[in-house]
N, C-alpha and C positions, 0 to 999 in steps of 0.2 A: 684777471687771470682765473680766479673760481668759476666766474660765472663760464669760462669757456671749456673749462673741465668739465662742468655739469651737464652743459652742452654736449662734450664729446660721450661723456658718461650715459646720458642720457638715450642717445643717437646709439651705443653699441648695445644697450639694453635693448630698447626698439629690435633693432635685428637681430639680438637671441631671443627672446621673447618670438618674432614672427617667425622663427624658424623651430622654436621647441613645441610651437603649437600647430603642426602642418597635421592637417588632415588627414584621413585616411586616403582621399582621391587626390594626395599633394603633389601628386607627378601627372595627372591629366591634364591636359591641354585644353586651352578653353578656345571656343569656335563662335564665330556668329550665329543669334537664335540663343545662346546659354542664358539660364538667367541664373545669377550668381546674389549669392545671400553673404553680404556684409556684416561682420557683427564688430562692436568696438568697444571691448570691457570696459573699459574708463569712462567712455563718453558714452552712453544706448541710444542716446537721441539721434546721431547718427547710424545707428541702425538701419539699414533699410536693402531690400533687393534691389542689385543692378543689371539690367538687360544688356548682354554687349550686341551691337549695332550691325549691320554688316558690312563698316570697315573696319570692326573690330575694335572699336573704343566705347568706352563707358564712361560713363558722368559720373565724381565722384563727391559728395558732401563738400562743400568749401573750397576745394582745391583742384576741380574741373573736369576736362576732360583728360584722360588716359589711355593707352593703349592697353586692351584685353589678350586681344584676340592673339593667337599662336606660343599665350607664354601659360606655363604652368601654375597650378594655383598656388604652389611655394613660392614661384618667384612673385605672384602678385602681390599675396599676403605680407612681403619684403619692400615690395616699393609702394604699395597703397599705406602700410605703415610709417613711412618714411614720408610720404605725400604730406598725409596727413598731419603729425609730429610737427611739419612743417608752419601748419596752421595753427594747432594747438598741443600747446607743451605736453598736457593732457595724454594724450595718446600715447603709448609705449608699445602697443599689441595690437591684431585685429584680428581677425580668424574669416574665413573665405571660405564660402562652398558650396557646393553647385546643387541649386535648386531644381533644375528642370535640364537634360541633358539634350537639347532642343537639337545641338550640331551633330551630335550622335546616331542620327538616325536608320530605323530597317522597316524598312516596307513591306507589309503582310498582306497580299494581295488574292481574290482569289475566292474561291470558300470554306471560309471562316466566320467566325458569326460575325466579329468586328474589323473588318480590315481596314488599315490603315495604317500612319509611321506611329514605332514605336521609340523609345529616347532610351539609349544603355549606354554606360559607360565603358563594360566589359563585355568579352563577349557572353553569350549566351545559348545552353541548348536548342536546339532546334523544338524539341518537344517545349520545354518549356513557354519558348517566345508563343506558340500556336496555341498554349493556354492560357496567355498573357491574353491572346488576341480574341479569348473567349472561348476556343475549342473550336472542333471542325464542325462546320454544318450536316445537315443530315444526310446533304448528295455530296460530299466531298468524296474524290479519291482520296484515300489515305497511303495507298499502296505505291505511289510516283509524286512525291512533293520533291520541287523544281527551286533549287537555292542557286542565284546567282553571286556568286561573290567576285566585290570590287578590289583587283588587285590597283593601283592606282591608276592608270590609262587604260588597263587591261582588266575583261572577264573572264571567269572560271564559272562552268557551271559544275553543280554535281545534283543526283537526284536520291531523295531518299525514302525508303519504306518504313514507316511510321508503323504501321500495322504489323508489316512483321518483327518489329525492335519492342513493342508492346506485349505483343506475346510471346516472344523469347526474353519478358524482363533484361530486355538488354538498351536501356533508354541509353546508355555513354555512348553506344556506337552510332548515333546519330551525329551528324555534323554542328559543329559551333558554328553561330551565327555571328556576324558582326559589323560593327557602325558600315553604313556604306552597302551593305548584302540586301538582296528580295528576296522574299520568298514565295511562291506563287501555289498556291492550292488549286486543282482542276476541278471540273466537276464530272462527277461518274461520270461513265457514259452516255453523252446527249451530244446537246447540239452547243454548248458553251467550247468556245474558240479552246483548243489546246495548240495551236498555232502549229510551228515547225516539228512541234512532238509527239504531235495528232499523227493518226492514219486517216488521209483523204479515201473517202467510200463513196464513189460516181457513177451512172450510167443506172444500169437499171435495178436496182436496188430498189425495197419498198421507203425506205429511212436513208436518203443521201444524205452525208453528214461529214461531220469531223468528228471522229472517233479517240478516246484516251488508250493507250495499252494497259490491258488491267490485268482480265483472267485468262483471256483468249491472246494469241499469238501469229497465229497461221492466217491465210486468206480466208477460205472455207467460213473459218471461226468469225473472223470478224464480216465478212456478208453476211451472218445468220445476225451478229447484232446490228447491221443494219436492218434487218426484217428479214433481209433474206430473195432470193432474185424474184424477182415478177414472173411472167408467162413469157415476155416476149425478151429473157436474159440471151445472149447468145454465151453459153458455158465455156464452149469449146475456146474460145478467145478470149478471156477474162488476161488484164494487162496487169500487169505488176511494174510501176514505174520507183525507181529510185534513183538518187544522185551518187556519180562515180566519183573516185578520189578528187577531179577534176573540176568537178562541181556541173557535169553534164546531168543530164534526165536521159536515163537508159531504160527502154522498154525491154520486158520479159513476157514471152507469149506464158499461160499458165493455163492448161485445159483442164478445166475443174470439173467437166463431166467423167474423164475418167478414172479422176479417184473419188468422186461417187459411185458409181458404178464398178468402178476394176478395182479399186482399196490402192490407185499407184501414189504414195504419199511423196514420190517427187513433184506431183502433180497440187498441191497443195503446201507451199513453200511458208519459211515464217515471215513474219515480218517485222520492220523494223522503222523506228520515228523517223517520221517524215515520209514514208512510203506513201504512195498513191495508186490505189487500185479502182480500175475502171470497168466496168461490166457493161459491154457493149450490145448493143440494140441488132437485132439484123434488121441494116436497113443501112442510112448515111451513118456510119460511123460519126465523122467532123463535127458533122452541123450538130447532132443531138450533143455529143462533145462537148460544145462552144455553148450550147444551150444551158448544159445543166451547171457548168464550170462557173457560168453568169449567175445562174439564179442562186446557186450558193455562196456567191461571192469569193469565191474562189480563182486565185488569177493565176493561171494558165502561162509558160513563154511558149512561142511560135513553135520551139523546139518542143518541147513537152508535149502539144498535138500533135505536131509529125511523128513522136515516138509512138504514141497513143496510137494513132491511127492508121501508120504505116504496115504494109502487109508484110 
């Protein structure tokens, strides 16, 4: 009859004990990739880091495998104590905590001096993560940094200006990052892919490119940063293609010779990501089209030439 009091006595000490010593991170959830740091006041020889798997179980000292994965480090700390006890009277406590936050991760892509995933349990400033990540490199735009956040099945982009939140000492109003979110750095204006957020610059340009939105806005503005038209631009026809609510490619004639020339600023429109501006050849429109759309690897639908190059 003592000996089963001692027992029971024992067993409810165990469980105040794991519960009066919950960590700070005692409510996060552990993932496959975590590696969890075991400690066992009583026993230290069992000490040791557990890597959970990815089906989520971990191997523990003497009393095997367990399941990790999707329970909180309180509740681990409760049954790994309990596991354990099991084996040796010994044990009353263990304390649980997370070494390396391996399942947590945000991906820093881009230019930055170090990109790659980074492991947070909470989230985290935007500024800060990109000083984690070593700071921006020296061609980085800092003025459209591109956060994609993972709502569960679902993305949210939003874009932020880092440069101007730095010199308005206004770092809070940058966006939290979190497990699960990218974060993609462009680079100034070159020839580094800015994909769908690029302005496509085609035809006769001296610099055909994909271009970032930085300082420049307008058409005008962004042909001068492609170099600027060649001798044989046809101005009068410069195309301005963009997607309608519909998801069509809708051409817009833009004769950029007369607001050179006459100052008509309808004639020099803004633009906006994802646009494509074409600066056409007098000659085949199409074929040079098709030509140049290849060699920058730029792919083109059937509709998107017919916009381009319909009269």
């Amino acid at each position: 009859m003592r000996r089963s009091i001692r027992i029971f006595l024992a067993a409810m000490l165990t469980w105040a004990t794991a519960v009066a010593a919950q960590p700070r991170d005692a409510q996060y959830v552990v993932g496959a990739g975590d590696v969890l740091q075991l400690n066992v006041p009583q026993v230290p020889s069992l000490d040791r880091q557990l890597t959970v798997r990815p089906d989520g179980m971990i191997v523990l000292p003497m009393a095997g495998e367990m399941r990790a994965g999707g329970q909180s480090i309180e509740q681990l700390q409760y049954q790994i104590a309990r596991r354990l006890s099991d084996f040796n009277r010994n044990v009353t406590s263990v304390s649980v905590s997370v070494a390396e936050f391996k399942s947590r991760s945000i991906y820093v892509l881009g230019r930055v001096v170090s990109p790659g995933k980074y492991a947070y349990a909470e989230p985290i400033g935007l500024f800060d993560l990109i000083r984690e990540a070593g700071g921006f490199a020296e061609d980085a735009l800092r003025t459209r940094i591109k956060v994609v956040h993972r709502e569960g099945d679902q993305e949210r982009v939003e874009y932020a200006n880092v440069e101007a939140a730095l010199n308005n000492g206004n770092l809070d109003a940058l966006p939290k990052v979190r497990a699960g979110d990218t974060v993609l750095v462009s680079k100034r204006n070159g020839t580094w892919e800015v994909g769908a957020d690029g302005i496509q610059i085609i035809g006769e340009v001296r610099s055909p490119s994909i271009y970032a939105l930085e300082d420049v806005n307008d058409v005008v503005g962004m042909m001068l940063l492609a170099g600027g038209p060649t001798a044989e631009a046809k101005l009068d026809d410069v195309r301005l293609v963009r997607m309608d609510a519909n998801g069509k490619s809708v051409s817009h004639e833009v004769d950029v010779s007369k607001y050179l020339t006459q100052g008509i600023a309808a004639q020099n429109p803004e633009v906006q990501p994802g646009d494509t501006i074409y600066v056409p050849r007098k000659g085949n429109v199409g074929r040079i089209l098709r030509n140049v759309s290849i060699s920058l690897g730029i792919v083109l639908s059937s509709y998107a030439i017919y916009e381009l190059t319909k009269n």
